[in-house]
C-alpha positions in Angstrom: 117.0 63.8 91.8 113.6 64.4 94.0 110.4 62.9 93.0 107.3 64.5 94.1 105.1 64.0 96.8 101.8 62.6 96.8 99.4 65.3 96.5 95.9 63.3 98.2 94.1 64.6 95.4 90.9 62.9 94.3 90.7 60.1 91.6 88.2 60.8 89.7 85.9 57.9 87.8 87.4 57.2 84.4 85.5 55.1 82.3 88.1 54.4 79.9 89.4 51.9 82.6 86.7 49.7 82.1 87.3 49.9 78.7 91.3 48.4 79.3 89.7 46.0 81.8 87.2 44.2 79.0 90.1 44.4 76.8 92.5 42.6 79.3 90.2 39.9 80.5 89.2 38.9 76.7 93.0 38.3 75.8 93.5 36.4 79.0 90.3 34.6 78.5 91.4 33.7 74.9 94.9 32.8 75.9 93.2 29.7 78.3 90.7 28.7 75.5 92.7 29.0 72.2 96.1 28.2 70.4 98.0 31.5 71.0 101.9 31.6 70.6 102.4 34.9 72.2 101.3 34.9 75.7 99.1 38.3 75.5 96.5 37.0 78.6 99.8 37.6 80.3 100.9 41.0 79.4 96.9 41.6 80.3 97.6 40.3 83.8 100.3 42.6 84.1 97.9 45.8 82.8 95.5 44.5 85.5 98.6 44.6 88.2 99.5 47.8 87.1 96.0 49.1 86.9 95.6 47.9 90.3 98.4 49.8 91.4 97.9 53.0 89.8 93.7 53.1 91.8 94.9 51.8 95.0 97.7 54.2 95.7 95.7 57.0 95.1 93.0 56.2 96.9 95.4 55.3 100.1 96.8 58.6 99.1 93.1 60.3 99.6 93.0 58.4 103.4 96.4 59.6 104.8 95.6 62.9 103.6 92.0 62.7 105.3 94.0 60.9 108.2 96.9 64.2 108.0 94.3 66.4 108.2 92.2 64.6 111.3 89.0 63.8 109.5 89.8 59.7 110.5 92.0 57.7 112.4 94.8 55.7 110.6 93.4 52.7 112.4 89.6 53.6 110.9 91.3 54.4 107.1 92.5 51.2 107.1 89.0 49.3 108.5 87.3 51.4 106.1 90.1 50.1 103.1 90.1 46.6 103.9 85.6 46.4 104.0 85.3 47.7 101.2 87.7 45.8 99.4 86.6 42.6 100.7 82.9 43.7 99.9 83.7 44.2 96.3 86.4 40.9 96.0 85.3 37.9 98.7 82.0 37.2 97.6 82.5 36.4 94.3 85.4 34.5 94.8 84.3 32.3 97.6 80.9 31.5 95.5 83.0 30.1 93.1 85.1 28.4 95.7 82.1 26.5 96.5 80.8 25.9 93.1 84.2 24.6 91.9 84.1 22.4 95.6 80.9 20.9 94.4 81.7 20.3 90.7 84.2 18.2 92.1 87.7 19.9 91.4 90.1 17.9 93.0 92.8 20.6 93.6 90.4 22.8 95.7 89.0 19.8 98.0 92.7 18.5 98.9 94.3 22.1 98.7 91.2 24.2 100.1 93.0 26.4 102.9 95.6 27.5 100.7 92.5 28.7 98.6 90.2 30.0 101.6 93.2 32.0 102.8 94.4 33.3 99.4 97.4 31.7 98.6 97.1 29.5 95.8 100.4 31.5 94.2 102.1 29.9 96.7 100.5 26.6 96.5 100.8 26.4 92.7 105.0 27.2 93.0 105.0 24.8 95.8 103.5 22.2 93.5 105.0 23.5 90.5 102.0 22.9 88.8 98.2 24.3 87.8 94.9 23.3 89.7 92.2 21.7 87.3 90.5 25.0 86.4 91.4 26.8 89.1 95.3 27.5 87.8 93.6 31.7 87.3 93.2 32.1 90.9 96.8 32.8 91.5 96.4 36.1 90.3 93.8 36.7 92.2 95.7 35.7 95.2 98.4 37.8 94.3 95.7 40.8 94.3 94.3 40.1 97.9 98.4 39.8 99.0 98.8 43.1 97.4 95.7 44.8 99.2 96.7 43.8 102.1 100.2 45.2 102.4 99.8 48.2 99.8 98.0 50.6 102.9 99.9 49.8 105.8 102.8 50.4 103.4 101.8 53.9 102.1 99.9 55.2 105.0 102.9 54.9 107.6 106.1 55.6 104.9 107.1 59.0 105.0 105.1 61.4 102.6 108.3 62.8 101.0 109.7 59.4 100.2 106.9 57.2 99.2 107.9 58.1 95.5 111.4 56.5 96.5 109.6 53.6 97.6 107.9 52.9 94.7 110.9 53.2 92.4 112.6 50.6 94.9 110.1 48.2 95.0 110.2 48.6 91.1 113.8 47.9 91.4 113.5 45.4 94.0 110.8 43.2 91.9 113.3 42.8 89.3 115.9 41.7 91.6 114.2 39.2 92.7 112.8 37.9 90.1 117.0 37.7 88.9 117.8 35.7 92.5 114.9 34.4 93.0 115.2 31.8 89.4 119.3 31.2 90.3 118.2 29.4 93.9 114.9 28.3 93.1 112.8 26.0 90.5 112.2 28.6 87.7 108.5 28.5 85.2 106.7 29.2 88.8 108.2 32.4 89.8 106.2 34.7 88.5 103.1 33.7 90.4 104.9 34.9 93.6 103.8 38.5 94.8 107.2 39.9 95.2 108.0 38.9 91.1 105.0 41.4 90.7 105.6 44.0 92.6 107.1 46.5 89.9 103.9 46.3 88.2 101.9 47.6 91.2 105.2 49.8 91.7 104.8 51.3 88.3 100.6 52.3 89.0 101.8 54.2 92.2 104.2 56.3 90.4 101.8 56.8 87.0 99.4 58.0 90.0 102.4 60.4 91.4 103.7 61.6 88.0 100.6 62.3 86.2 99.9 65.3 88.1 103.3 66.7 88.0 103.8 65.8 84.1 102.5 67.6 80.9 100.0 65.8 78.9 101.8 66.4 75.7 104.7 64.0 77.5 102.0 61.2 77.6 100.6 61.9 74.2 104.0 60.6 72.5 103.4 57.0 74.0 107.1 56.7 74.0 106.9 54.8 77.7 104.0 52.4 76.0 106.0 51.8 73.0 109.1 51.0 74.6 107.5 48.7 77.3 105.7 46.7 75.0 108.2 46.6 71.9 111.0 45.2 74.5 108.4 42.6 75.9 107.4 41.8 72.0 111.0 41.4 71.5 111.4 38.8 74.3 108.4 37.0 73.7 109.2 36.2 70.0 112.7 35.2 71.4 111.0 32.9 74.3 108.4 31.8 71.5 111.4 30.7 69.1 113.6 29.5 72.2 111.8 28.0 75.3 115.0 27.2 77.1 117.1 29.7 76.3 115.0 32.6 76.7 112.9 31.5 79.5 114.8 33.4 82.4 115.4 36.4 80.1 111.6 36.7 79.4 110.5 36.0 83.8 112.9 38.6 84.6 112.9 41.4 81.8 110.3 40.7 80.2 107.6 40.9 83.0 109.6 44.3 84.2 109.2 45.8 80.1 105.3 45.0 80.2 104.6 46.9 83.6 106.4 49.7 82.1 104.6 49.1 78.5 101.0 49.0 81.1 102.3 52.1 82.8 102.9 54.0 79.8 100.0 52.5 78.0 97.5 53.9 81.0 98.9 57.4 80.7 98.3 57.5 77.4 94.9 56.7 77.1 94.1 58.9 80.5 95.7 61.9 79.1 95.3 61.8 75.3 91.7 61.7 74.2 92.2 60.4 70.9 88.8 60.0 69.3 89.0 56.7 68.0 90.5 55.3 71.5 87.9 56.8 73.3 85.1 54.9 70.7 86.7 52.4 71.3 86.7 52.1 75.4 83.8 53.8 75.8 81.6 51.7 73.6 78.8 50.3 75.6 79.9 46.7 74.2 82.9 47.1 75.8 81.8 49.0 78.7 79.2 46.4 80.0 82.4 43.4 79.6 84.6 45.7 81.6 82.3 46.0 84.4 82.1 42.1 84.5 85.2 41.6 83.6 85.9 40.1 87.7 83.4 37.5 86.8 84.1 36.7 83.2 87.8 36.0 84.8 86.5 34.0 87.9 83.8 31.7 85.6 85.8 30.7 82.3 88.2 28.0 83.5 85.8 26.1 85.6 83.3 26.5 82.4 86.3 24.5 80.4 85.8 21.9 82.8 82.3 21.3 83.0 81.9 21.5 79.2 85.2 19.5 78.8 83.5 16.9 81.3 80.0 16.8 79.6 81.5 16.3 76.4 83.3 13.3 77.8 80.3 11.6 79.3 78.5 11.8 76.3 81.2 10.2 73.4 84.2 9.2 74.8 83.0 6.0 76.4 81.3 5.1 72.2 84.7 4.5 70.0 81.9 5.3 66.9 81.5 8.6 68.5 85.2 10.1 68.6 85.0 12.1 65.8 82.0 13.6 67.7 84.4 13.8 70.5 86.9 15.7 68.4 84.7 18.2 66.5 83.2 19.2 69.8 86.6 19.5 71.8 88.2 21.8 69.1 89.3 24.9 70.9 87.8 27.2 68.3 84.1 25.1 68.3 84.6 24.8 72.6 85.1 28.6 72.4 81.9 29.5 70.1 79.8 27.5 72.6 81.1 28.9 76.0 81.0 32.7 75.3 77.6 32.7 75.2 77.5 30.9 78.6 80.2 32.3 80.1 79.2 35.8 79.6 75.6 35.5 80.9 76.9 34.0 83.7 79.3 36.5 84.5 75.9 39.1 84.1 74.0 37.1 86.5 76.9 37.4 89.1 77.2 40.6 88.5 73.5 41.1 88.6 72.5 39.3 91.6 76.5 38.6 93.8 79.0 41.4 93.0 76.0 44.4 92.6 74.5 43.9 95.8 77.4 43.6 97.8 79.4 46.4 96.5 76.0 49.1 97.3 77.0 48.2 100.7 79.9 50.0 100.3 78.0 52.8 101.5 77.9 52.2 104.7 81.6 52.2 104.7 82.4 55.7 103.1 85.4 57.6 102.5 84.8 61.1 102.8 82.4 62.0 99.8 84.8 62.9 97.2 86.2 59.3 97.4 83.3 57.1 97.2 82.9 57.2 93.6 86.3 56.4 92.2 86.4 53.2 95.0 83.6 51.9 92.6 85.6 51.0 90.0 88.5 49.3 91.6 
């Protein structure tokens, strides 16, 4: 069987992405705040992975071929890479480093190199346990582990095999994930970056395929409804069965959403259905999904300062604990911080994120590149 090679070919802006991304971030943000039995801010981590993967690899793609045909140095595609992900990603982050330092959160004053250098994945499977609003960031660690190794991967691995590489790291995720909870304590091994790869896997090779597929094979959805139907299936099972399903649902069921993500993405790139367009393209939806990195980095340290000010004002009155239940109710808690939490992910935006990602610029690709980098 051959698989194509990568054509280099430029990826173009698609605002329906945005749309997924304000989509994905409001399930995850809802699974932290609220009562939900299925674990859907999960399955939206995995569409983010898989997203990820499917606008990185092509525009590594769009350097080698640059590099292939001696526009830039393999040495400057990469510079160029790593500046302008760091421009878009580290300030951001390491403003909320510092405002979670000063609040104070305990985890990131005892643990802070592990969350300076990106690995709080690590540190939380170490630990085998969450930091006090900070337990998001291994995602986000994941993320910066996977930008980091996804170029020098694809710009030195043969052209002609690099969709063979992608449907072995696909395999190999899921083999590890199978050793990995035999030898080794199990709930944290999905925050490891090698549990995840066949998600990033499975956005390289939506990125090869596309091109080489018709879009009448993406309207049928058969790849989204398989992916996601098996990882429904799971979840219930898991949901019903903690214990009996919990290896089942780490290493099939996070392999079934990256192909139910995959599929998913190809469907909504390549069949314009009117009301899925309405949908993602709504400017309601279109101004979360551009915030969307913020929303995600603000809304567990906003649990723990409203969690904390709620505290200080009842708990220490025993007359005032029914004021202290009323106002700690998930569903009330919620009401109150969307609000906040969404201006402040508007200021960041407005005033952090903007700023430094229009100095992008002075780190171009060729032309034709710069504008897809934006939304990554």
């Amino acid at each position: 069987m051959m698989l194509p090679s990568p054509t280099g070919s430029r990826l173009t802006f698609r605002p329906e992405l945005d749309g997924i991304r304000a989509i994905g971030v409001v399930l995850v943000v809802a699974q932290h705040w609220l009562p939900m039995s299925l674990p859907f801010g999960e399955a939206s981590l995995t569409t983010f992975f898989v997203l990820s993967g499917y606008l990185i690899t092509g525009i590594v793609w769009h350097q080698r071929a640059q590099v292939e045909a001696g526009i830039m140095s393999t040495g400057r595609a990469l510079v160029l890479f790593y500046c302008r992900r760091a421009l878009r990603i580290l300030p951001g982050y390491y403003f909320t480093l510092v405002l979670c330092a000063l609040l104070p959160l305990a985890s990131i004053r005892q643990y802070w190199p592990w969350y300076v250098l990106h690995g709080s994945n690590v540190l939380f499977y170490r630990l085998q346990q969450w930091g006090e609003g900070v337990g998001h960031f291994w995602s986000l660690a994941v993320e910066e582990q996977f930008y980091a190794l996804w170029p020098v991967l694809l710009l030195f691995w043969p052209t002609r095999k690099q969709g063979w590489l992608l449907a072995g790291l696909m395999v190999g995720a899921f083999v590890f994930r199978l050793v990995w909870i035999r030898n080794a304590p199990l709930p944290f091994t999905f925050v490891l970056m090698p549990a995840n790869l066949d998600a990033f896997a499975a956005g390289g090779l939506l990125r090869l395929l596309e091109t080489h597929l018709p879009a009448r094979w993406w309207g049928y959805g058969w790849l989204a409804a398989l992916g996601w139907s098996t990882w429904l299936a799971i979840s219930l099972l898991h949901m019903v069965s903690p214990s009996e399903w919990e290896a089942s649902f780490l290493v099939v069921g996070l392999g079934a959403a990256a192909l139910g993500a995959a599929g998913l993405l190809g469907w909504v790139l390549h069949t314009p259905y009117r009301f899925t367009r309405a949908l993602l393209l709504h400017p309601v939806v279109q101004w979360v999904g551009t915030r969307s990195y913020g929303l995600y980095l603000y809304h567990l340290p906003a649990v723990v300062v409203y969690q904390r000010l709620i505290y200080r004002l009842w708990a220490a009155e025993p007359a005032s604990q029914t004021l202290l239940a009323y106002w700690m109710n998930p569903w009330r808690m919620s009401l109150v911080l969307t609000p906040i939490t969404l201006a402040l992910a508007g200021i960041s935006w407005r005033w952090l994120e903007r700023p430094f990602n229009n100095l992008k610029r002075y780190f171009s690709y060729a032309p034709s590149a710069d504008r897809p980098a934006r939304q990554v």
